[in-house]
C-alpha positions as CSV (number, residue, x, y, z in Angstrom):
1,X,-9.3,9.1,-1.7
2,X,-10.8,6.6,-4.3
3,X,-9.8,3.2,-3.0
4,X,-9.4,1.5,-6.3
5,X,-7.0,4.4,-7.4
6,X,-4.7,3.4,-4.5
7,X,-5.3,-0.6,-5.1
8,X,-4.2,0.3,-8.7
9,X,-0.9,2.3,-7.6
10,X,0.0,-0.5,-5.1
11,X,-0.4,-3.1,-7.6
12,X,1.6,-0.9,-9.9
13,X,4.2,-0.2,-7.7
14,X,5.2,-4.1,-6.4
15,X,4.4,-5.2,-9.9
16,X,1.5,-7.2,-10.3
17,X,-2.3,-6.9,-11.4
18,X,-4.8,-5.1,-9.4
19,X,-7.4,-7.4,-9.9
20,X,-8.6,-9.6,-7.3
21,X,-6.9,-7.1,-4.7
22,X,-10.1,-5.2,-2.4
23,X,-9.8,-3.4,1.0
24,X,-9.4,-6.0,2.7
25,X,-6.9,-8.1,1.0
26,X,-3.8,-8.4,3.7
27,X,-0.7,-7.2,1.5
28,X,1.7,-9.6,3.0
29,X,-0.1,-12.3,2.3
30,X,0.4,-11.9,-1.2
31,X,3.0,-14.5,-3.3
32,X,5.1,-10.8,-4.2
33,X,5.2,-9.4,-1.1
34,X,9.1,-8.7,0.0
35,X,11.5,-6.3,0.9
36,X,11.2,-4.9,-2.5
37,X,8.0,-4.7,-2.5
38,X,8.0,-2.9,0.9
39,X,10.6,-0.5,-0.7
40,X,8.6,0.3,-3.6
41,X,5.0,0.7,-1.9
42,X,7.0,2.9,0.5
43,X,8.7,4.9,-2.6
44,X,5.2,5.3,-4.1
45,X,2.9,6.7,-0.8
46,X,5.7,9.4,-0.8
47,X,5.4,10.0,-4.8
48,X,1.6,10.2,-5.1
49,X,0.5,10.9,-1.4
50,X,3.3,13.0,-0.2
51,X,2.7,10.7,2.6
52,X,5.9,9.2,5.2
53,X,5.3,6.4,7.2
54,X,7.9,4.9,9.3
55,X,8.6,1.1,9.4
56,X,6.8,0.8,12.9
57,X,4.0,2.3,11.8
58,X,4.0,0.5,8.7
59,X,4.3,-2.9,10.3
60,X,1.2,-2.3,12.4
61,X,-0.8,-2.0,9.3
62,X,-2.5,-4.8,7.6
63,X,-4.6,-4.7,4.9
64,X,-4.8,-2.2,2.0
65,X,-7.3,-0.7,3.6
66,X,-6.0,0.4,6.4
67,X,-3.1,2.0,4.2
68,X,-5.4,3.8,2.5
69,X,-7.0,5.1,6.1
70,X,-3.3,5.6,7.1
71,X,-2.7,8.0,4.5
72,X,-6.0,9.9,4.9
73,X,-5.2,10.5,8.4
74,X,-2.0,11.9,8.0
75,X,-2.3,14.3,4.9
């Protein structure tokens, strides 16, 4: 999976711009982060990555990095 590609659908799907996002940036730090936004990243890993995650799972992740990792693991 290209990282930036995934950046690019996250930022898409909560609605803001991809820039300044990396690997490494913590999602929930981020001034759009809410239920919405957990909703819609959720909505979109099922659209593009045919991927579930449950919300326990989710909650243990932290970065969008280790979504990405989560994803690749569970294709």
């Amino acid at each position: 999976m290209n990282i930036q590609d995934f950046i690019e659908k996250f930022a898409e799907a909560i609605e803001i711009e991809a820039s300044g996002l990396t690997s490494d940036t913590e999602f929930r730090t981020l001034d759009d982060w809410d239920s919405l936004a957990y909703i819609s990243v959720i909505a979109m890993l099922d659209e593009e990555y045919d991927t579930q995650i449950e919300m326990a799972q989710f909650k243990q992740l932290k970065t969008l990095g280790a979504i990405a990792e989560y994803i690749e693991n569970n294709k």
